[in-house]
DODREN-35014 format. One record per residue: residue in three letters; chain; x, y, z of N, C-alpha, C in turn. Coordinates in nm, 4 decimals, decimal comma, padded with zeros to 6 digits. Layout:
REM residues N
+-----+---+----------+----------+----------+----------+----------+----------+----------+----------+----------+
:   r : c :     n.px :     n.py :     n.pz :    ca.px :    ca.py :    ca.pz :     c.px :     c.py :     c.pz :
+-----+---+----------+----------+----------+----------+----------+----------+----------+----------+----------+
: ALA : A :        X :        Y :        Z :        X :        Y :        Z :        X :        Y :        Z :
...
+-----+---+----------+----------+----------+----------+----------+----------+----------+----------+----------+
***
This chain:
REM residues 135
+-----+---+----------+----------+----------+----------+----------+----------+----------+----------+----------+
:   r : c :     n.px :     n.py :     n.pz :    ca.px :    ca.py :    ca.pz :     c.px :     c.py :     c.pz :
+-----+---+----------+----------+----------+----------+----------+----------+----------+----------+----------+
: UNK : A :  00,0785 :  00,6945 : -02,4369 :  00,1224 :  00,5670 : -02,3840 :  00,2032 :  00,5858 : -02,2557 :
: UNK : A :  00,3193 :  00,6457 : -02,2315 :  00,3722 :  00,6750 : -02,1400 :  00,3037 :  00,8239 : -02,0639 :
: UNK : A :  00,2976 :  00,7801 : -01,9345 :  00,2397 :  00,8824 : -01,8237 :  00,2859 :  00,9866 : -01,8588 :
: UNK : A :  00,2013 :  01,1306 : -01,8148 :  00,2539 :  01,2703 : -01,8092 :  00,3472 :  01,2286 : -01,6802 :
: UNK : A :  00,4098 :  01,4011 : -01,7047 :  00,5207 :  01,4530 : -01,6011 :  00,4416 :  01,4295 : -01,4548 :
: UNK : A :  00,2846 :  01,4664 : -01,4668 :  00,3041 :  01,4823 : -01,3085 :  00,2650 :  01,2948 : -01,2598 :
: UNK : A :  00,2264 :  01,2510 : -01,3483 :  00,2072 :  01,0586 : -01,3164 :  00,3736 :  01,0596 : -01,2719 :
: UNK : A :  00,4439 :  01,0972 : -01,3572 :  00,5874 :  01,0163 : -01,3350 :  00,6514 :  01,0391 : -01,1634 :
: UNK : A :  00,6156 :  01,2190 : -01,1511 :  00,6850 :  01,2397 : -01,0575 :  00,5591 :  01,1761 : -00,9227 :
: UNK : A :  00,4671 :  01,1684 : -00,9396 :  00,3650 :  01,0974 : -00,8572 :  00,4440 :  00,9741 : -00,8355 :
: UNK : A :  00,4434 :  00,8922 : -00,9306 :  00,5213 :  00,7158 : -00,9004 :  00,6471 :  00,7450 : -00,8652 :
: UNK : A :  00,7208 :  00,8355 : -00,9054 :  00,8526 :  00,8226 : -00,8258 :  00,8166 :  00,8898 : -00,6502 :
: UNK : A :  00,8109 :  00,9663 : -00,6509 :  00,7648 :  00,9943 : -00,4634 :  00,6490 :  00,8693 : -00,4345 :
: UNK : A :  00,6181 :  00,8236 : -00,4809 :  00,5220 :  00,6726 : -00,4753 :  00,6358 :  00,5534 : -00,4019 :
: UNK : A :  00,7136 :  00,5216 : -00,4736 :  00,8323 :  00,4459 : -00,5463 :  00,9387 :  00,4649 : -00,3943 :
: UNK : A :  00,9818 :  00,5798 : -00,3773 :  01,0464 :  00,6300 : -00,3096 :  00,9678 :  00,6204 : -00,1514 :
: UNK : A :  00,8479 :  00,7131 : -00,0814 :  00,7664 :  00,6408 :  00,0055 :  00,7443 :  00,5147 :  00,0425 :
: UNK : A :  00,7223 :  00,4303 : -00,1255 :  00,6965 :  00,2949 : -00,0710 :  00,8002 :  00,2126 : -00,0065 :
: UNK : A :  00,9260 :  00,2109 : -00,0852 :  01,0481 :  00,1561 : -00,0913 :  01,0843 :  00,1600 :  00,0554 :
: UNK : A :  01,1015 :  00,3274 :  00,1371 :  01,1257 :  00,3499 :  00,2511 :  01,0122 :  00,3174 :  00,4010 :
: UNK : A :  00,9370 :  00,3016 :  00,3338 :  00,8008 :  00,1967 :  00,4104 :  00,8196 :  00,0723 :  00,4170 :
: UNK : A :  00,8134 : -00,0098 :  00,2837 :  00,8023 : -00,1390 :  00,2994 :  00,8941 : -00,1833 :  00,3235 :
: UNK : A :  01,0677 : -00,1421 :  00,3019 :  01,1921 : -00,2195 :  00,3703 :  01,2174 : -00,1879 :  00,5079 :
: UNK : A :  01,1506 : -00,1140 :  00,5755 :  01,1255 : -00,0949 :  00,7393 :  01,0118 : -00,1863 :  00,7728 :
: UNK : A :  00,9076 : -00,2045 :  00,7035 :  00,7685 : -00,2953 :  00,7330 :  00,8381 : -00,4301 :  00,7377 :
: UNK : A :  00,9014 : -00,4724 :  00,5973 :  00,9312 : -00,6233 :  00,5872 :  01,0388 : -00,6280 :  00,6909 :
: UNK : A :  01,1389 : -00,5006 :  00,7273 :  01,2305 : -00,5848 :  00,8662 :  01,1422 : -00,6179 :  00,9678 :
: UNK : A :  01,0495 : -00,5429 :  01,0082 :  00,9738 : -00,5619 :  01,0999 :  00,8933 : -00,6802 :  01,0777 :
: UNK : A :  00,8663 : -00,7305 :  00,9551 :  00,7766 : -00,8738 :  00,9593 :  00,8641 : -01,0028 :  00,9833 :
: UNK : A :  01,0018 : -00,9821 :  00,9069 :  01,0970 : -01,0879 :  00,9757 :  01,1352 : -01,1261 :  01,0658 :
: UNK : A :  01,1720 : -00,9589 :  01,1645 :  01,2033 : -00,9846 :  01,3072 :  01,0596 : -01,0282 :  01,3365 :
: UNK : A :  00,9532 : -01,0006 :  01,3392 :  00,8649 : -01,0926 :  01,4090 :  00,8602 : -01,2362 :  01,3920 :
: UNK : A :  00,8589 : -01,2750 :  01,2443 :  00,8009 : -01,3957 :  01,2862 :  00,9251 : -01,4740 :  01,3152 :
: UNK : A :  01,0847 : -01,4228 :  01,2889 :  01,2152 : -01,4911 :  01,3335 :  01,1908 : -01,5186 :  01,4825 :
: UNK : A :  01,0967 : -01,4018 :  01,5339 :  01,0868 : -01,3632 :  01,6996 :  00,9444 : -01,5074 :  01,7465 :
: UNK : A :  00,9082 : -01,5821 :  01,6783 :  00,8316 : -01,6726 :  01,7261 :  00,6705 : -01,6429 :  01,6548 :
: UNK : A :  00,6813 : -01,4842 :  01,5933 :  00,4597 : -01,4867 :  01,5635 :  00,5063 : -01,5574 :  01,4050 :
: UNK : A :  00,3275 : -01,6033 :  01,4073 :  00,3130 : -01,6606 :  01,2870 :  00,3334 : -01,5030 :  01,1718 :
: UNK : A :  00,3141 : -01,5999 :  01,0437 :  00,3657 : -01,5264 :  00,9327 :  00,2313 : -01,4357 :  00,8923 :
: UNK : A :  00,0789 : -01,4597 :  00,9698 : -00,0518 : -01,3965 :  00,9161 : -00,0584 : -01,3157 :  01,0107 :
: UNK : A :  00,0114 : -01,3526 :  01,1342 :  00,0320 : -01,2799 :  01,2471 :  00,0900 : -01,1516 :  01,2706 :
: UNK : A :  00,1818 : -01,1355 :  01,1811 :  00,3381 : -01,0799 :  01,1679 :  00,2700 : -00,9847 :  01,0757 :
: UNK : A :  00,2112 : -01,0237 :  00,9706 :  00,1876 : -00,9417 :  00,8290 :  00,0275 : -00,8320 :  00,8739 :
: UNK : A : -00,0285 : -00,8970 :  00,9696 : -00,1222 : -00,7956 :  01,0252 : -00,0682 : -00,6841 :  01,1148 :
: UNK : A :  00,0192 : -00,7463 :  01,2000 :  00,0694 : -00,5940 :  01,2476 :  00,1652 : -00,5179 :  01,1884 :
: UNK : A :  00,2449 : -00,5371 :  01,1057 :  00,3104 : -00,4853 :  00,9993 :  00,2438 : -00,3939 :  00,9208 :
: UNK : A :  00,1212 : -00,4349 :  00,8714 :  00,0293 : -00,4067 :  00,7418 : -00,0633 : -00,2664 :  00,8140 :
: UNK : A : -00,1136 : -00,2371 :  00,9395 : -00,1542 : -00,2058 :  01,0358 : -00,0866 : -00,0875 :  01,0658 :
: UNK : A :  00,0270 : -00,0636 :  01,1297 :  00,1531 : -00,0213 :  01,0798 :  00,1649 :  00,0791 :  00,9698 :
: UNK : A :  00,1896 :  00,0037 :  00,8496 :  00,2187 :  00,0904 :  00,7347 :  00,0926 :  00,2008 :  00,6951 :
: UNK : A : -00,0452 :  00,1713 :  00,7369 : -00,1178 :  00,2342 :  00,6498 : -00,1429 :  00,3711 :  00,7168 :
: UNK : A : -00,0687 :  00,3628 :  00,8451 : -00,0985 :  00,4776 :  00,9220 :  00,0378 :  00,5835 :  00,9237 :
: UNK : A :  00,1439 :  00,5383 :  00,8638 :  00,2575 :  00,5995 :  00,7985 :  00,2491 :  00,6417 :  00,6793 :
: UNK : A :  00,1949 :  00,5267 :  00,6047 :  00,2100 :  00,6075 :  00,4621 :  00,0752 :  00,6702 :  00,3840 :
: UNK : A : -00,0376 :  00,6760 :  00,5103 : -00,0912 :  00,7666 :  00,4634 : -00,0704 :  00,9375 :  00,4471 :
: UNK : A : -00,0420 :  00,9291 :  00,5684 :  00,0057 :  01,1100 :  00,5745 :  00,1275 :  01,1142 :  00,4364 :
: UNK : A :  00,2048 :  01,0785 :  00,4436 :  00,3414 :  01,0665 :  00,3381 :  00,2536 :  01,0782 :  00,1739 :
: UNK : A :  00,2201 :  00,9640 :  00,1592 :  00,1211 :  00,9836 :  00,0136 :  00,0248 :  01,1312 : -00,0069 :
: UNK : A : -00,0462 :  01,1172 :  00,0984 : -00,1458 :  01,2032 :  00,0970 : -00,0825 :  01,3450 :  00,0736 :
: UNK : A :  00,0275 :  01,4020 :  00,1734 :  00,0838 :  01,5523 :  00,1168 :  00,1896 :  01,5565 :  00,0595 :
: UNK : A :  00,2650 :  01,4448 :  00,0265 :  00,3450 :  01,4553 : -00,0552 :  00,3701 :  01,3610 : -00,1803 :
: UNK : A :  00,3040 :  01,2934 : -00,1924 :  00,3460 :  01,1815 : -00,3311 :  00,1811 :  01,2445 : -00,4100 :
: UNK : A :  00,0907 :  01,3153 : -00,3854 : -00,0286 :  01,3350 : -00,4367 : -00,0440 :  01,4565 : -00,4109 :
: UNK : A :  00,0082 :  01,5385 : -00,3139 : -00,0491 :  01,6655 : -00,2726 : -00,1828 :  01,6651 : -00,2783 :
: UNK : A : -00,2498 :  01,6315 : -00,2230 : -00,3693 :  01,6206 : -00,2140 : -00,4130 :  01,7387 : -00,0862 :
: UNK : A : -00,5430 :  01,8111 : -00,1137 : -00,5620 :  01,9454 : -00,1052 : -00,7345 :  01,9271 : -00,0664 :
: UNK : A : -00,7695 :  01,7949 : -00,0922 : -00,9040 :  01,7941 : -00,0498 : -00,9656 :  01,7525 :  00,0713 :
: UNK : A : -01,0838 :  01,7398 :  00,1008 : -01,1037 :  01,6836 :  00,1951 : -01,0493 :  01,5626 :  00,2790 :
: UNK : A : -00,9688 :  01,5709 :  00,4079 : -00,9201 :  01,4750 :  00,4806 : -00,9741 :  01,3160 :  00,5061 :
: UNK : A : -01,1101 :  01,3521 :  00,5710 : -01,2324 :  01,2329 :  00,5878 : -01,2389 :  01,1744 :  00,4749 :
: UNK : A : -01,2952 :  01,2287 :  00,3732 : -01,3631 :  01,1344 :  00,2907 : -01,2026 :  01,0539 :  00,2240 :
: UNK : A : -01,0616 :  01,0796 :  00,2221 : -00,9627 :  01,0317 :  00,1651 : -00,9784 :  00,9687 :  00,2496 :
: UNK : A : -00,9164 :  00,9382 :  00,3793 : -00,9199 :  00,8065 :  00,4750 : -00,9928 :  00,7574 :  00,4926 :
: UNK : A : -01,1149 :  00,7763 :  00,4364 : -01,2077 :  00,6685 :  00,4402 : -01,2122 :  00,5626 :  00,3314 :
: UNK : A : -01,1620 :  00,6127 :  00,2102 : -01,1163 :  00,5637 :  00,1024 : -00,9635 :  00,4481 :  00,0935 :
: UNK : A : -00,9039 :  00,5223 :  00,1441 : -00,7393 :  00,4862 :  00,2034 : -00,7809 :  00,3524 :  00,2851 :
: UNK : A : -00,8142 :  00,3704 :  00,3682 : -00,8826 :  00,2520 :  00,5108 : -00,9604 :  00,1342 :  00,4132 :
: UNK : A : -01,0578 :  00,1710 :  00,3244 : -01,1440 :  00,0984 :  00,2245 : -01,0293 :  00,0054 :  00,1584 :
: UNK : A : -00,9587 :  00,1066 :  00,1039 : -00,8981 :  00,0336 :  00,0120 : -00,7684 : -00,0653 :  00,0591 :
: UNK : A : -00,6791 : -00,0414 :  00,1845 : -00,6177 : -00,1139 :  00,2511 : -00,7144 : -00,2408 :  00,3221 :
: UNK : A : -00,8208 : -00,2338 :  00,3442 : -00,8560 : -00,3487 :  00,3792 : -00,8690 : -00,4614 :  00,2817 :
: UNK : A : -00,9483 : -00,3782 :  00,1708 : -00,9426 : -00,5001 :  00,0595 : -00,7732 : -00,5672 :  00,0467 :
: UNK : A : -00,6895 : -00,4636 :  00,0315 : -00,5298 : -00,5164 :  00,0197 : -00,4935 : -00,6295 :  00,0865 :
: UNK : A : -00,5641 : -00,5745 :  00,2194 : -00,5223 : -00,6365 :  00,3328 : -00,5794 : -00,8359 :  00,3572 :
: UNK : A : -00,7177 : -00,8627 :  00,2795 : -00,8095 : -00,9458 :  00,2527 : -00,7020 : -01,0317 :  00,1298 :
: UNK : A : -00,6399 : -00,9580 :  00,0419 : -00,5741 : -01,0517 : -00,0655 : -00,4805 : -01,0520 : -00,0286 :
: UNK : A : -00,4173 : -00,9907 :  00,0363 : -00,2623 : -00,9991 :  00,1171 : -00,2725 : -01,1784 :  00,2147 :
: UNK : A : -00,3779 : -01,1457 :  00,2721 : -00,4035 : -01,2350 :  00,3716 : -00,4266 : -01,4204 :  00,2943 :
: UNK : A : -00,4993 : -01,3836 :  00,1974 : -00,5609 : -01,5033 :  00,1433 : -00,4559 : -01,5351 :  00,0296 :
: UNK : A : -00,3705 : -01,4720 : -00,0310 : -00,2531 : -01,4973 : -00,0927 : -00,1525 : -01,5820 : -00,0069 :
: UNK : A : -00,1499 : -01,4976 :  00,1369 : -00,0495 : -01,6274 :  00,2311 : -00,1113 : -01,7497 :  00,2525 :
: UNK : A : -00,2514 : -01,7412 :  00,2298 : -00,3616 : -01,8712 :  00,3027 : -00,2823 : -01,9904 :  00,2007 :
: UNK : A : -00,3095 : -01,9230 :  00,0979 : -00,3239 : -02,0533 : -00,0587 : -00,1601 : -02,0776 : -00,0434 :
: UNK : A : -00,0683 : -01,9570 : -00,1017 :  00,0432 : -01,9781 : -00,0914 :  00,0947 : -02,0572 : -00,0361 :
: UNK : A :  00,1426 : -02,0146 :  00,0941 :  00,1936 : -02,0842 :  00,1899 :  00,1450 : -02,1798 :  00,2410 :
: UNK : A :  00,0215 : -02,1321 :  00,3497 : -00,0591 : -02,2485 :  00,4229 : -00,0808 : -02,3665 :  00,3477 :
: UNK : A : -00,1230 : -02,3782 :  00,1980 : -00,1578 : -02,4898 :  00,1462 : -00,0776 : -02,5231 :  00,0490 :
: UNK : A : -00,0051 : -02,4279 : -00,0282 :  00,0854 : -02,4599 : -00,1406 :  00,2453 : -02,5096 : -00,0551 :
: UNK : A :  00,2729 : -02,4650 :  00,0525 :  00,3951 : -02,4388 :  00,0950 :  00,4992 : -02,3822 :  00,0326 :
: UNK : A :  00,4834 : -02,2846 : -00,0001 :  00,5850 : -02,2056 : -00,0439 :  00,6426 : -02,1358 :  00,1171 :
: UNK : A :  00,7795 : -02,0836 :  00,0783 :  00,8751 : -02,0443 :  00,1419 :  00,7625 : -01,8648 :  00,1904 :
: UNK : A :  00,7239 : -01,8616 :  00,3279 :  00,6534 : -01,6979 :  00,3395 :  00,7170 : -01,5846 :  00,3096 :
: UNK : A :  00,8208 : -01,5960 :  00,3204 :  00,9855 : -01,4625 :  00,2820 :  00,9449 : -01,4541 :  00,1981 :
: UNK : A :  00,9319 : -01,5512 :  00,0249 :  00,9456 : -01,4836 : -00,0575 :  00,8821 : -01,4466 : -00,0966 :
: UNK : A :  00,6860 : -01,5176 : -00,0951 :  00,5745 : -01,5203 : -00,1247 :  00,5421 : -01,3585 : -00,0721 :
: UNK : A :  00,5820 : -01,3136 :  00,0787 :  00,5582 : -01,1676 :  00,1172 :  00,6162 : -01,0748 :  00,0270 :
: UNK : A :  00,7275 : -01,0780 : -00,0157 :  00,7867 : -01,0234 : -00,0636 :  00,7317 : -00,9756 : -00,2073 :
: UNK : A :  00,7091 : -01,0468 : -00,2596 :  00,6072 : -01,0200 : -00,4190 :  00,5128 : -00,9826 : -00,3987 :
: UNK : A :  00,4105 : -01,0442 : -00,2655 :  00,2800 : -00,9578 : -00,2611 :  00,3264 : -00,8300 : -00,2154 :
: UNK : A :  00,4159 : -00,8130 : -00,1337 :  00,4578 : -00,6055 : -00,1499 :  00,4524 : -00,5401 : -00,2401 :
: UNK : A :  00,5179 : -00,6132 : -00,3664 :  00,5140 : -00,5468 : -00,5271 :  00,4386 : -00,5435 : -00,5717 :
: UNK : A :  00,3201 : -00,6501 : -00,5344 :  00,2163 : -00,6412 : -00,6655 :  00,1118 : -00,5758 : -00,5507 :
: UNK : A :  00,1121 : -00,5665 : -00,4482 :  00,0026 : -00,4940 : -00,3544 :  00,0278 : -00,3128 : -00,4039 :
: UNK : A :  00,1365 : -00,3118 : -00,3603 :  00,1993 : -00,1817 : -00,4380 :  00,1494 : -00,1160 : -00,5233 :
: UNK : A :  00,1923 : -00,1790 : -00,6433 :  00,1176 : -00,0980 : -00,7852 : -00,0415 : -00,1203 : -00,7999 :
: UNK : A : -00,1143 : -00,1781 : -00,7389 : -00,2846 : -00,1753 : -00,7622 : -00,3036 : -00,0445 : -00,6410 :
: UNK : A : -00,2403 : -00,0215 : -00,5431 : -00,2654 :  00,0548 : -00,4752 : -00,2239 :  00,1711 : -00,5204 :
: UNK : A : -00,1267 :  00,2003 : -00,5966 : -00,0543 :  00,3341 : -00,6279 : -00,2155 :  00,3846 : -00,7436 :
: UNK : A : -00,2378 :  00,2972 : -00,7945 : -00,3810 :  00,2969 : -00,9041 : -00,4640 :  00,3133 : -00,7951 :
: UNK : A : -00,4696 :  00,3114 : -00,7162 : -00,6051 :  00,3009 : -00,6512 : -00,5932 :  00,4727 : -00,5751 :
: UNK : A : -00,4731 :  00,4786 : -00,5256 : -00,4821 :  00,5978 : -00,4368 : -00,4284 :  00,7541 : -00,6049 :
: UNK : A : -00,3945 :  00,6988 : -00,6714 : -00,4437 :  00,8019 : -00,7562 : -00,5418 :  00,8216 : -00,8471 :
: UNK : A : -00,6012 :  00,7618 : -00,8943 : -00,7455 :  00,7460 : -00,9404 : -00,8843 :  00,7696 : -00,8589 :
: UNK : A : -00,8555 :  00,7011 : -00,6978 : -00,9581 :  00,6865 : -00,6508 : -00,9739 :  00,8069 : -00,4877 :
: UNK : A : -00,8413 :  00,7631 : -00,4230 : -00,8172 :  00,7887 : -00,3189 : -00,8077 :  00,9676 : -00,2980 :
: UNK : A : -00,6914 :  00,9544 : -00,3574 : -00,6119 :  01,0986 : -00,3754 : -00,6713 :  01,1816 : -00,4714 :
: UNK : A : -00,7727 :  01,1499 : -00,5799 : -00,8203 :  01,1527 : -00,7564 : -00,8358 :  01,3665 : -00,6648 :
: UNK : A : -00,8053 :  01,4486 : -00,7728 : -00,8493 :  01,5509 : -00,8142 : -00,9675 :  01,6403 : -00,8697 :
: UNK : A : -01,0400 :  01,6724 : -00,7583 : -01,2226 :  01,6776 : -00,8105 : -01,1604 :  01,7751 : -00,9348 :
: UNK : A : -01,2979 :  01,7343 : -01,0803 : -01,2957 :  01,8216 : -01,1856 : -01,3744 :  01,9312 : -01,1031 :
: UNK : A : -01,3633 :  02,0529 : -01,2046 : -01,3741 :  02,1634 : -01,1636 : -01,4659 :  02,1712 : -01,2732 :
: UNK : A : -01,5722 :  02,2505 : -01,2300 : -01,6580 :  02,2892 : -01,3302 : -01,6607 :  02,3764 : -01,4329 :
: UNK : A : -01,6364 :  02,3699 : -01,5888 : -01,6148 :  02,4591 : -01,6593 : -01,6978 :  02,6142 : -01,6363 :
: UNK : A : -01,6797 :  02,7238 : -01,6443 : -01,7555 :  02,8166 : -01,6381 : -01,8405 :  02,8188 : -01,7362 :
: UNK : A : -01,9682 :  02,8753 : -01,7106 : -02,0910 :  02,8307 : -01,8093 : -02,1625 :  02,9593 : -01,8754 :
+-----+---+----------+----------+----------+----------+----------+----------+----------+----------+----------+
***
């Protein structure tokens, strides 16, 4: 039920990366849109931004990852866009049509963008080729 040792210490350098990413990303999305850009505006170059920071960061240190470069960022890139598609359409409904407040609405999609991605870049992204038993 509860993760092995190396899940835990994975989500904490996860946890820790993200934390120090996204509270530099979200100052940067406030000062923008405080600075006059819209809030879809703001969250694209922000979002843009982060994936090119915290890839290197994840990649050798929250995963140690040891495999091929290409095919991970191609994965990484894959999978931030989709993020990036519900990130986007979460502010559409949210805000644009629900009117909710964008501060706070961003703010939760960080958390919950977060943990599908931490699943995504260790399962999918970062995942550990099996090794073939000797035969």
């Amino acid at each position: 039920m509860f993760p092995n040792v190396e899940t835990r210490r994975q989500l904490l350098r996860y946890a820790i990366t993200g934390l120090a990413s996204n509270a530099l990303l979200y100052a940067g999305y406030l000062l923008l849109t405080s600075g006059g850009f819209g809030h879809k505006a703001s969250m694209t170059v922000m979002y843009c931004a982060g994936i090119a920071g915290t890839f290197i960061f994840n990649r050798r240190w929250t995963f140690a990852h040891g495999g091929a470069f290409p095919p991970a960022l191609l994965r990484y890139l894959a999978t931030n866009a989709l993020g990036y598609v519900f990130v986007l359409l979460a502010l559409l409904i949210l805000v644009d049509a629900a009117g909710l407040p964008h501060r706070w609405v961003m703010a939760v999609l960080i958390v919950v963008s977060a943990g599908l991605t931490f699943l995504a870049q260790k399962y999918w992204i970062f995942r550990v080729a099996a090794t073939a038993a000797p035969g």
